[in-house]
C-alpha positions, 0 to 999 in steps of 0.5 A, spaced: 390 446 334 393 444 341 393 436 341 390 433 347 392 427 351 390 423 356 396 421 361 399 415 361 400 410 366 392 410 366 392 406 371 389 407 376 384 412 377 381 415 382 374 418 381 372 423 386 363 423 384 357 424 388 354 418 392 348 422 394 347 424 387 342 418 383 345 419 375 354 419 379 352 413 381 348 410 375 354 412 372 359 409 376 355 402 376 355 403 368 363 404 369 365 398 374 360 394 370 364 394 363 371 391 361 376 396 363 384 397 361 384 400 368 381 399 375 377 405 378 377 407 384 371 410 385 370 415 392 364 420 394 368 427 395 365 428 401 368 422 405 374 422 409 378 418 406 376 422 399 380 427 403 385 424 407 388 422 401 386 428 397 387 433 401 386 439 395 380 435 392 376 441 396 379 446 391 377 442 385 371 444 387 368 437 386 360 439 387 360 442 380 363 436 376 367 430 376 374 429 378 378 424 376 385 423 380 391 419 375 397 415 379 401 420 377 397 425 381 394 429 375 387 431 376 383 431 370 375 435 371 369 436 367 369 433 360 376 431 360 374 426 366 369 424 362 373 422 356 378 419 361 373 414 364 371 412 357 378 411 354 379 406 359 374 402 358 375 397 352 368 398 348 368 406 349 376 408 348 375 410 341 368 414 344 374 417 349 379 419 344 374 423 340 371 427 346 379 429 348 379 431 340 381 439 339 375 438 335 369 435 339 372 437 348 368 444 346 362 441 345 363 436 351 365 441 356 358 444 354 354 438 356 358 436 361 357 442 365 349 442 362 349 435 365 353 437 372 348 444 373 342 440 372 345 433 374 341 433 382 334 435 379 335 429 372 337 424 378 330 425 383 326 425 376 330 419 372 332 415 379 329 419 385 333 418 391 334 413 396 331 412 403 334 417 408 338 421 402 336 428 404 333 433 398 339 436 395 338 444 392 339 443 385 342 450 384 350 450 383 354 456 384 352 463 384 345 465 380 345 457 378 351 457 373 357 452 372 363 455 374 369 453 370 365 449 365 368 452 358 375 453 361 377 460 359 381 464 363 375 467 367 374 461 371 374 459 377 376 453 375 381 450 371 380 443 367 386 440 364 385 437 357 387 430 357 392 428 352 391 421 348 398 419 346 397 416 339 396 409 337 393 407 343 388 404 339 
């Protein structure tokens, strides 16, 4: 089996997310309130500053998942993203080291990219939208589909699995 890590210096990280989006902000509001090793730098894809400083963030495709930026400049997407923001707060690192594990990262690819095909329509029923936030189509990709979330040769996008060197923890 291929040992994943997650890179190191963590510090800090980029994270490319939706702002329309009601559950990547709830997310992101979670994320700032917890005690991290590392600050987060949280930055709306579509801003310009998201691409002044990133100008290949677009090839990412960042509509369809998360995508965290290290200050190594290694870009981390979907599932991975997710086991990275959660590997630099102090309560969760554990959580986040399991997730990037050979054995449980297969899973979390499938339920981040369930989560990120549907996060538009469970943001309206959860959180609704916020005043003068436009209705957003809650189709992702082509036919509806998650490009890219399980990671295989066919997809269109590639997901770095992080790797988390050992004895982090």
């Amino acid at each position: 089996m291929k040992k994943t890590t997650i890179p190191d210096p963590l510090s800090p990280l980029e994270v490319y997310y939706d702002a329309r989006c009601g559950f990547c902000r709830r997310f992101r509001d979670w994320l700032l309130a917890q005690d991290r090793f590392v600050e987060f730098e949280f930055i709306d894809y579509r801003s310009e500053r998201a691409m002044l400083i990133f100008p290949e963030l677009a090839c990412w495709r960042p509509e369809l998942e998360l995508v965290v930026r290290t200050a190594r400049g290694e870009v981390i997407q979907g599932a991975g993203a997710w086991a990275v923001c959660l590997y630099a707060c102090r309560d969760y690192r554990y959580w986040g080291k399991r997730l990037a594990s050979p054995w449980l990262l297969p899973m979390a690819k499938c339920v981040a990219g369930l989560l990120a095909s549907k996060r538009l329509a469970l943001s309206d029923f959860f959180f609704g939208r916020e005043a003068g936030e436009p209705e957003v189509s809650h189709r992702i990709g082509e036919q509806g589909e998650v490009p890219g979330f399980v990671g295989n040769e066919n997809s269109r996008v590639k997901i770095k699995r992080p790797d988390i060197p050992d004895g982090l923890i």
